[in-house]
C-alpha positions in Angstrom: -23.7 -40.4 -12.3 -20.7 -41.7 -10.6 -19.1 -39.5 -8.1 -16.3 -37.2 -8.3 -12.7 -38.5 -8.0 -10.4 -36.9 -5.6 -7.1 -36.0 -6.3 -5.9 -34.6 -2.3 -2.4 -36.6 -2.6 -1.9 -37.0 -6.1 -2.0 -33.3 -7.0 1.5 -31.7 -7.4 1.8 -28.2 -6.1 4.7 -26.2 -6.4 6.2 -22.6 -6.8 5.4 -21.5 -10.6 7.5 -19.2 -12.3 5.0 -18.6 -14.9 7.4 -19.2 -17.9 6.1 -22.1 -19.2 3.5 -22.9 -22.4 1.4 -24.7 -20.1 1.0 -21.8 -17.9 0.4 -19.4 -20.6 -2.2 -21.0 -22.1 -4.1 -22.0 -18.9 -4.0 -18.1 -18.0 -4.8 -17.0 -21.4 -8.0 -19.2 -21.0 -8.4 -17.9 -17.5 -8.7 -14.5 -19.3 -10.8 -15.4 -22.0 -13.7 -17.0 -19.8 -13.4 -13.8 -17.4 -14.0 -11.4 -20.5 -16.9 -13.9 -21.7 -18.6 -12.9 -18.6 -17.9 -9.4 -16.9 -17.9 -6.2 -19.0 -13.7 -4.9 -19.0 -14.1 -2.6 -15.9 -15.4 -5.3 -13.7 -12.3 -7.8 -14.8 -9.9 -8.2 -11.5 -7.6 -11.2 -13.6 -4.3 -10.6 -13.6 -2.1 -11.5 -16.7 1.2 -13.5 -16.3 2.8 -10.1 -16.1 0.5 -8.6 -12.9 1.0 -12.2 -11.4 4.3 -11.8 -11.1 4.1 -8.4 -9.3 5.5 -7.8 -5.5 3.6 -9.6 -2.7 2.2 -12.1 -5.1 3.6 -15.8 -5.1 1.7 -18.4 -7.9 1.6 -22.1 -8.0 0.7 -24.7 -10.8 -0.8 -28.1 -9.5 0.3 -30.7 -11.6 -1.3 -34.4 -12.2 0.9 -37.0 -13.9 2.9 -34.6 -15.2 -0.4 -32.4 -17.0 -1.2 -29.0 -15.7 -4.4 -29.3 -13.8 -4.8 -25.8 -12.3 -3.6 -22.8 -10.6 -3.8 -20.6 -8.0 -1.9 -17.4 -6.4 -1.9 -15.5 -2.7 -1.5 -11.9 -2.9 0.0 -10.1 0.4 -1.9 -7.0 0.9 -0.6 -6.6 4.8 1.2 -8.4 7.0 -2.0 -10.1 8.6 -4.1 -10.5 5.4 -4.2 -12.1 1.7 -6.2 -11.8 -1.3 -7.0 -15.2 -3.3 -6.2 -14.8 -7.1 -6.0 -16.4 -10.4 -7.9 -19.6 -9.1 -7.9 -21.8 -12.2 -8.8 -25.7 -13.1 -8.0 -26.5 -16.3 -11.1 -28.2 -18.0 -9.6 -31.4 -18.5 -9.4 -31.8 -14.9 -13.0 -30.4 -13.5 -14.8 -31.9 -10.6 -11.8 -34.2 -9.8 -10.8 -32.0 -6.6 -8.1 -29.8 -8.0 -9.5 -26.7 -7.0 -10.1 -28.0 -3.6 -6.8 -29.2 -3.2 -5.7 -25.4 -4.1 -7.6 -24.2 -1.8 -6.5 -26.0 0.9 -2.3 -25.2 -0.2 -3.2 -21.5 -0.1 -4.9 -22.0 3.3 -2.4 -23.7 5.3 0.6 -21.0 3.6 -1.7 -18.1 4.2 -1.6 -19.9 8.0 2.2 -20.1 8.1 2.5 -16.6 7.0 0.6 -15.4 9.9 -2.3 -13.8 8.1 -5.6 -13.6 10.1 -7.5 -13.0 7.2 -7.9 -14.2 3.5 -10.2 -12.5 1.0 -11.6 -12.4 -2.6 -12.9 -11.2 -5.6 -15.0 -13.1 -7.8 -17.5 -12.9 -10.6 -21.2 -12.5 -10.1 -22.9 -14.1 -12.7 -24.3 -17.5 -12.8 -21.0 -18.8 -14.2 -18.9 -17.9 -11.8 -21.6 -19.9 -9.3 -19.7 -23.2 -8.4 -16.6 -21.0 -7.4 -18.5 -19.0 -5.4 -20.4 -22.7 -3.8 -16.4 -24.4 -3.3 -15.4 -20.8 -1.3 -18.4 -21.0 1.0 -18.1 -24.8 1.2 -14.3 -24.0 2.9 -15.6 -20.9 5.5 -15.5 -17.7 3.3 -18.4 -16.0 3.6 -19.9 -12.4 1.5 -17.6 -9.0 2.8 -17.5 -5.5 1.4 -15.0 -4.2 -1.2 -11.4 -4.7 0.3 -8.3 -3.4 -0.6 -9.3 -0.5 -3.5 -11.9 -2.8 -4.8 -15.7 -0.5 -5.3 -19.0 -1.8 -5.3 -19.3 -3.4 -8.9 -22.7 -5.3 -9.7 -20.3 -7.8 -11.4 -18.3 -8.7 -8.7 -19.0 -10.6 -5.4 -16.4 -10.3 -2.3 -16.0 -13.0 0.0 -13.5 -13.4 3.3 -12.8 -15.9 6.1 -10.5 -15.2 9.7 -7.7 -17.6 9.9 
């Protein structure tokens, strides 16, 4: 099997407004695949609507002019972010997109000053290779953060800065 391309410089980020098709659908999908796999109560997606809430700033990364993914920081103090809405569209899997991400919400979360970032994420065996790319960068298993609870269906995950 040949190895997976990389897409590090190629991958457009920028600031997403979350009006366009593109960006509805990819969410919509987002939402979908969630619900396939976590029972309503344990769901901690947010819809366009909730991304667009205070402290919460969302980018699209775009390759050759194609939405390949997304990803949002959430402020939840002045010294530490939540990771949301992480998303590759499936067109563009294993190609790096979700690395490259990554990496943008890392060095922002950086230049904002945080000394923490943290997650939620799902449990199940699906949710697996997310849970494998977050390790692979430093985040490692925490406790329920910011109004999160114990949920069998969720797994929490945090790394210093």
């Amino acid at each position: 099997m040949p190895a997976p391309r990389t897409v590090h410089t190629a991958l457009q980020i920028e600031l997403d407004p979350l009006t366009g098709p593109e960006i509805s659908g990819l969410l919509r999908e987002h939402l979908r695949d969630v619900a396939r796999h976590s029972p309503p109560e344990s769901i901690h997606a947010l819809d366009p609507d909730g991304l667009r809430g205070p402290g919460i700033t969302f980018w699209s990364g775009w390759l050759d002019g194609t939405l390949a993914g997304c990803i949002a920081l959430k402020q939840l103090d002045p010294e530490h972010g939540e990771l949301k809405s992480m998303r590759t569209a499936a067109a563009h899997l294993r190609k790096g997109v979700a690395a490259a991400l990554l990496r943008h919400v890392l060095g922002e979360a950086r230049r904002r000053g945080y000394r923490r970032l943290s997650l939620e994420t799902g449990s199940m065996a699906a949710f697996a290779p997310a849970r494998a790319l977050y390790a692979g960068f430093g985040f490692a298993p925490c406790g329920p953060f910011d109004g999160y609870v114990e949920d069998p269906y969720s797994v929490f995950m945090t790394r210093m800065l």
